[in-house]
C-alpha positions in Angstrom: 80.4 84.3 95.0 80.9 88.2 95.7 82.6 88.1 99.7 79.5 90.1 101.0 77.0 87.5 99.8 79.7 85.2 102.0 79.9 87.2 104.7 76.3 87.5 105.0 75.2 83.5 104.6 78.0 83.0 107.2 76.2 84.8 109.9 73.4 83.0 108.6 74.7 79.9 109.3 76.1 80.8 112.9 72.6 82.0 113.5 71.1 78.9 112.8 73.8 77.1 114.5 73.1 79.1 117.5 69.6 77.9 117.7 70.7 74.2 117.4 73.6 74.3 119.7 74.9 75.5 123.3 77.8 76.8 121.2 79.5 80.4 122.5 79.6 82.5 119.6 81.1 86.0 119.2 81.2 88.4 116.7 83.1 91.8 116.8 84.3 94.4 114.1 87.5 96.6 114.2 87.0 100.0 111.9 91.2 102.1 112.1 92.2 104.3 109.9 95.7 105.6 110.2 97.0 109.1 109.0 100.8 109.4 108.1 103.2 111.9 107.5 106.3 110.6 106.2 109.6 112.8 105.5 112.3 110.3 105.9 110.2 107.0 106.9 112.2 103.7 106.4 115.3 105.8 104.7 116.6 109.3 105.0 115.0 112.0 102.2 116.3 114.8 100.5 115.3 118.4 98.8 114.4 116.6 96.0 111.9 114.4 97.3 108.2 115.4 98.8 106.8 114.3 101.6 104.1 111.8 101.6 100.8 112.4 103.2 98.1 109.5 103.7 95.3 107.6 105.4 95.2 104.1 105.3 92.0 102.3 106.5 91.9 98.6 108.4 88.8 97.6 107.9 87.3 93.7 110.3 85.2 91.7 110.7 85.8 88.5 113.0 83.7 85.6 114.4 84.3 83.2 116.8 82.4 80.2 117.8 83.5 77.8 119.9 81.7 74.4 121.4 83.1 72.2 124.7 86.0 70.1 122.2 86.4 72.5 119.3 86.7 76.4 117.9 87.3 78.2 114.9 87.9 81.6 114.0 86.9 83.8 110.5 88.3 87.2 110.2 87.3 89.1 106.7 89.5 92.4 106.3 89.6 95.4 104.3 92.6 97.5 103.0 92.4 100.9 101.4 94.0 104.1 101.0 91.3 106.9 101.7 90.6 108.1 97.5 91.8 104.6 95.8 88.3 103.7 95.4 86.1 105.9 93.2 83.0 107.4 94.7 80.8 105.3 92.6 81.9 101.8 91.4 80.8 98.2 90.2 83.7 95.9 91.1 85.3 95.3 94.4 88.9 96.7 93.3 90.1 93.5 95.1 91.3 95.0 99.1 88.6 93.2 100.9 89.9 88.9 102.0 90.2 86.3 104.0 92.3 87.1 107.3 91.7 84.6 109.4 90.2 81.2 109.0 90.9 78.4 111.1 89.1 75.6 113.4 91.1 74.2 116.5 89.9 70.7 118.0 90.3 69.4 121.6 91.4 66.2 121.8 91.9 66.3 125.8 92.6 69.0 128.2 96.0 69.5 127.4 96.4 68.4 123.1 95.0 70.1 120.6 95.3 70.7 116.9 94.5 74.0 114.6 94.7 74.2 111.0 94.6 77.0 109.2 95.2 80.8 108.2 96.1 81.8 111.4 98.4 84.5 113.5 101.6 82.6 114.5 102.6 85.0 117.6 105.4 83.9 120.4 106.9 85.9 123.7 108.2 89.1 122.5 107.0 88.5 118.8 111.1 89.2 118.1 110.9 86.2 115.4 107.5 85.1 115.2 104.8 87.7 115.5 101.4 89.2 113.9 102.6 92.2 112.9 99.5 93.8 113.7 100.8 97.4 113.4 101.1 97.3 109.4 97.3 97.5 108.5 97.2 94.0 106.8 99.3 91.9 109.8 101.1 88.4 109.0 99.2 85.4 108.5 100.6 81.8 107.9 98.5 78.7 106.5 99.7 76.1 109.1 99.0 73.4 111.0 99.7 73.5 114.7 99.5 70.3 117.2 99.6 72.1 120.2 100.0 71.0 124.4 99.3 73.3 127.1 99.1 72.4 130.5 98.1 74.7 133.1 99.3 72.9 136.4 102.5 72.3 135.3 102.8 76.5 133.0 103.9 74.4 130.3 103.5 74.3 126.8 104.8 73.1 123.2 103.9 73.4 119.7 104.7 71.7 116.8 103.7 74.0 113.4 103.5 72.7 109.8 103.1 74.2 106.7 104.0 73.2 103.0 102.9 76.0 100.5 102.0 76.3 96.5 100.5 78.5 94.4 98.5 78.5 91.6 100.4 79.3 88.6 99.7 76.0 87.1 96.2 75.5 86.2 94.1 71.7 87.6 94.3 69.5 86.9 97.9 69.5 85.2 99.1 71.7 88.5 99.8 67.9 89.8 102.1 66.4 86.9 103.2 69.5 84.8 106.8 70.3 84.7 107.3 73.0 86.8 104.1 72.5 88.7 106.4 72.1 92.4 108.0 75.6 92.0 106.7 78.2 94.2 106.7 81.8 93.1 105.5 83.6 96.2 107.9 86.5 96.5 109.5 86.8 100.2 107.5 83.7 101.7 108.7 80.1 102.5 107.7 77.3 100.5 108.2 74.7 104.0 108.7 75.7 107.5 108.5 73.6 110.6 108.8 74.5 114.1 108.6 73.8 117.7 108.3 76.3 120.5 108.4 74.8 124.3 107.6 77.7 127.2 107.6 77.1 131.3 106.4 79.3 133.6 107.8 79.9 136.9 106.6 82.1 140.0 109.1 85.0 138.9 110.5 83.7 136.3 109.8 82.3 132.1 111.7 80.7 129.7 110.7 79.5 125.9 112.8 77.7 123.4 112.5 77.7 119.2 113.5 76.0 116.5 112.3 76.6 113.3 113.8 75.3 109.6 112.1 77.7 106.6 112.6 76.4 103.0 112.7 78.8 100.6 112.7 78.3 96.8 115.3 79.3 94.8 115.7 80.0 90.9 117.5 76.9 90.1 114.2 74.8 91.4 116.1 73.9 94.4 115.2 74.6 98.6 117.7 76.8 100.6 116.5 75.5 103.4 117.7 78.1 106.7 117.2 76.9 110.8 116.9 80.0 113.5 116.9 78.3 117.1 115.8 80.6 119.9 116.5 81.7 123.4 114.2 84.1 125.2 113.7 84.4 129.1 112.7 86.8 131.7 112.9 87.0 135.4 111.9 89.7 138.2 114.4 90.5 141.2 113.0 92.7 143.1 112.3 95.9 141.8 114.3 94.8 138.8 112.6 93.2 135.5 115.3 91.3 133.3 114.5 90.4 129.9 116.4 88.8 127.1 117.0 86.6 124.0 119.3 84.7 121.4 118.9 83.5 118.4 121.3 81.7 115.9 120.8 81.0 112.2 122.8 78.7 110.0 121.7 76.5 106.8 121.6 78.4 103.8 120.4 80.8 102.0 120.5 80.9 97.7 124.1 79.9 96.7 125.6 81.1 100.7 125.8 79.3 104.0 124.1 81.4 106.7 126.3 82.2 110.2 123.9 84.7 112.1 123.0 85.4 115.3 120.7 88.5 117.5 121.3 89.0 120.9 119.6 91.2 123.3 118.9 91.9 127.1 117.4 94.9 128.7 116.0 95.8 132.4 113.3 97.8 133.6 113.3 99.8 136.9 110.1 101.2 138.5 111.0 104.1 140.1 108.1 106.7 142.0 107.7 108.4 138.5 108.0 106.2 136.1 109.4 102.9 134.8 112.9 103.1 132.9 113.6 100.5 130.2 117.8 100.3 129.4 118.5 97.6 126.9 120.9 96.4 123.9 120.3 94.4 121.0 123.3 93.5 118.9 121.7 91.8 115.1 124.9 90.6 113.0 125.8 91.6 109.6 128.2 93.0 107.4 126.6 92.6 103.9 129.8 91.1 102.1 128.5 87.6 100.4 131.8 87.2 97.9 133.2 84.5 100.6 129.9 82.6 100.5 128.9 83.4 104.2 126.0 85.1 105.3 126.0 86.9 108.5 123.3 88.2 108.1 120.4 88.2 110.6 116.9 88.4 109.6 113.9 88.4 112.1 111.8 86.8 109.1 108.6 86.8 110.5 108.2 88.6 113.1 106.7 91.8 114.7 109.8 94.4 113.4 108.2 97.6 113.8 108.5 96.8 117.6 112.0 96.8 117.8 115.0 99.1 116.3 113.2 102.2 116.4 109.2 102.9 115.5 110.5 104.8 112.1 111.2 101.2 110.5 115.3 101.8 109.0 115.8 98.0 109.8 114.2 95.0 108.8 111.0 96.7 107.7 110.7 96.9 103.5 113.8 97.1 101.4 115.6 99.8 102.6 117.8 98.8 105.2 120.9 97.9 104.0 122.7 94.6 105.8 125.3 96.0 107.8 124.3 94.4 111.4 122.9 96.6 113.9 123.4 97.6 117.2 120.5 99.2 119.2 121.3 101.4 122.3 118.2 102.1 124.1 115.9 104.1 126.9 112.7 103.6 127.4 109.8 105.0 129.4 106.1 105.9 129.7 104.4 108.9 131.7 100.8 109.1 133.1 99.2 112.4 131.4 95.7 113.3 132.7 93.5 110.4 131.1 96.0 109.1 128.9 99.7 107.9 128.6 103.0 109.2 127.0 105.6 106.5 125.8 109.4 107.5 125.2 112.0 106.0 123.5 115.7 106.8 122.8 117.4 104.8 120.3 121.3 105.0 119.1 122.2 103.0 116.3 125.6 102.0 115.5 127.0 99.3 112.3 127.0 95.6 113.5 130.0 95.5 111.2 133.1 97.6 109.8 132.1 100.1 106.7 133.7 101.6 104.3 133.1 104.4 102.1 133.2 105.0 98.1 137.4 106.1 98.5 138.2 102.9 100.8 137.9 105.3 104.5 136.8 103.5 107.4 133.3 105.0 108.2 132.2 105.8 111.9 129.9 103.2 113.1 127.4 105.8 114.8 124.8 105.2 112.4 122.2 107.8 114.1 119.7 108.7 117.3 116.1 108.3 116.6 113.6 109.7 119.0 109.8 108.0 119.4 107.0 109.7 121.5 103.6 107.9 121.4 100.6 109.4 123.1 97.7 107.0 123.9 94.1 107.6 125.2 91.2 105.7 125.9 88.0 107.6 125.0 85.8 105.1 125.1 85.4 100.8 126.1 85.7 100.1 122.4 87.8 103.6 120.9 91.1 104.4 121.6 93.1 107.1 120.0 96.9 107.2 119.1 99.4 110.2 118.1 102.7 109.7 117.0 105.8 111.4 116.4 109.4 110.4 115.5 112.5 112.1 114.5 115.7 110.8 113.1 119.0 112.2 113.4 121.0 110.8 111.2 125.1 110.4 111.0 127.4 110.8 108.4 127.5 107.1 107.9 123.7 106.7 107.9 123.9 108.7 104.9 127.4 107.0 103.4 125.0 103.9 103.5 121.6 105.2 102.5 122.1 108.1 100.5 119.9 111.1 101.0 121.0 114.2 103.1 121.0 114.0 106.5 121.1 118.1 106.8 117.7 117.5 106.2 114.8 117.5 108.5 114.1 113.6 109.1 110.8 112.7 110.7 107.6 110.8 110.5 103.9 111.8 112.4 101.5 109.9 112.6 97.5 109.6 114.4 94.9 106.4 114.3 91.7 105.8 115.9 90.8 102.6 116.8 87.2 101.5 116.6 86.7 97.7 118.1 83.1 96.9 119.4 81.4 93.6 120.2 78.4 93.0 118.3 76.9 90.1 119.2 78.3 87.8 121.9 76.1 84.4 123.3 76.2 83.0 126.5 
């Protein structure tokens, strides 16, 4: 069945399930392209290289329905580069899927359970987040047994998930040798977790612990646990804001020793609040004694964090020599709309060397962010972005390219998120 013929009896079927019902159903669309100008995105450039120029296009469709003891959710997206699709055309080039699709029941007040693709997003989405700034976001099929209690500003969930593909056809995918192997590049083949958060007056606190399996060549399960600390408390005029995490396990033939730390404040002052944080991520790239130090923020929101020009823990290109991020923050009123600021210096988690054995200088770099946001309408908001990266000698000892070079990434999106239909 073509997905427009789907999307089209599904509204159908709400329809008629509106009639029938006292069900609350909602149905909204998001439309946001994003233009890019990348000299020096994710890794420093050269002379030699040309800059990239682009528009990417998000393109939803969500529904929501929802009775007194259950909910579910579809979301149908479509990714494109403006021009990959000819003018005229008889097959769907394959960019249009599922995003979401998941139903939640209510077996009291407080437990619940949702299965499903669905966004797994927690606190500061440090470890576990959308990633709704890349165009496609993270999704996870999962099963969640979830308690929330509002009296007490508690809650835990328990996820599941246990994935396969289908490289095996039915019905020999359940007996063939070599049916259990999972060949999904970069995902987990098990994960499990449980995430408790309290509230307090001025004051929050969550906890995680999560094991991923992945699948190694060999047929085997590395299987790698991350436990989490994240708080946050206000005194006074002062906002503190933290978190830990720890990974050990394994990972492949090494055993995994990481950790992330970070804390930060904020200060509202008569102009403007002032953000002044660290985050120290271990690492130092050198496997040959069968440790990993390592940290990796698998799934979470990383374009957030480390700088908005993604040199760590977004793609390939980041290299695993630990990081630590210096950083200001802050935001100005202008006119109708808003100018963010951010100040970044990056130093090595870990001592580096270059190719004739010298010890490098850990000052990896200073990248600058400036975001200007405006509102234009109740569903439109527009976005313009521009970063600039001023790299070290030992950013480009690491990464290669020339530094001497102008480093910088611009970017503009307009957002597009109306409600179409919506039932009382």
């Amino acid at each position: 069945m073509q997905l427009k013929k789907f999307y089209l009896l599904t509204l159908i079927g709400l329809g008629l399930a509106i009639i029938q019902s006292h069900a609350q159903v909602k149905v909204s669309a998001e439309v946001r392209p994003r233009t890019e100008f990348r000299n020096g995105f994710k890794t420093l450039t050269d002379d030699s290289k040309d800059p990239a120029f682009f528009t990417e296009q998000r393109s939803r469709l969500y529904i929501d329905y929802s009775q007194s003891n259950f909910s579910f959710k579809l979301a149908f997206q479509d990714i494109r580069i403006w021009g990959e699709t000819p003018q005229i055309y008889k097959r769907e080039p394959g960019n249009t899927f599922l995003s979401e699709g998941w139903g939640r029941y209510q077996f009291s007040d407080q437990w619940s359970v949702k299965v499903g693709r669905q966004i797994l997003a927690y606190d500061n989405e440090r470890f576990l987040g959308g990633l709704e700034w890349a165009q496609q976001g993270r999704r996870h099929d999962a099963m969640l047994i979830m308690y929330e209690d509002e009296a007490s500003k508690t809650k835990f969930h328990l996820g599941l998930a246990y994935n396969q593909d289908d490289d095996v056809a039915e019905p020999a995918f359940l007996q063939a040798d070599g049916a259990n192997f999972y060949s999904v590049n970069g995902n987990y083949k098990t994960m499990q977790y449980g995430w408790f958060h309290k509230d307090w007056n001025n004051s929050k606190l969550s906890l995680l612990a999560l094991n991923a399996g992945f699948q190694n060549m060999d047929s085997t399960v590395s299987n790698k646990q991350t436990f989490g600390i994240i708080g946050g408390t206000k005194a006074g005029a002062v906002q503190l804001a933290g978190d830990f995490y720890f990974q050990s396990g394994a990972q492949g033939a090494n055993d995994v020793s990481a950790f992330l730390a970070g804390i930060n404040a904020t200060v509202s002052t008569r102009l403007t609040p002032l953000t002044l944080g660290i985050e120290y991520i271990s690492g130092d790239g050198d496997l040959s004694d069968g440790k990993n130090t390592n940290f990796s923020p698998d799934f979470g929101t990383n374009h957030a964090f480390n700088g908005f020009m993604d040199y760590f823990f977004v793609g390939n290109a980041n290299g695993a020599v630990g990081v630590n991020d210096i950083y200001l923050k802050t935001k100005w009123k202008i006119g109708k709309g808003s100018l963010q600021g951010h100040l970044h210096q990056f130093m090595t988690g870990s001592e580096q060397f270059d190719t004739n054995g010298q010890l490098l200088s850990k000052s990896m770099g200073t990248e600058i962010d400036l975001v200007y946001s405006l509102q234009l309408a109740d569903a439109v908001s527009w976005n313009l972005g521009y970063s600039q990266m001023f790299a070290s000698p030992t950013m480009e000892a690491l990464r290669g390219g020339d530094r001497s070079h102008i480093q910088n990434w611009a970017w503009t999106m307009i957002t597009f998120k109306p409600t179409l239909f919506s039932s009382k």
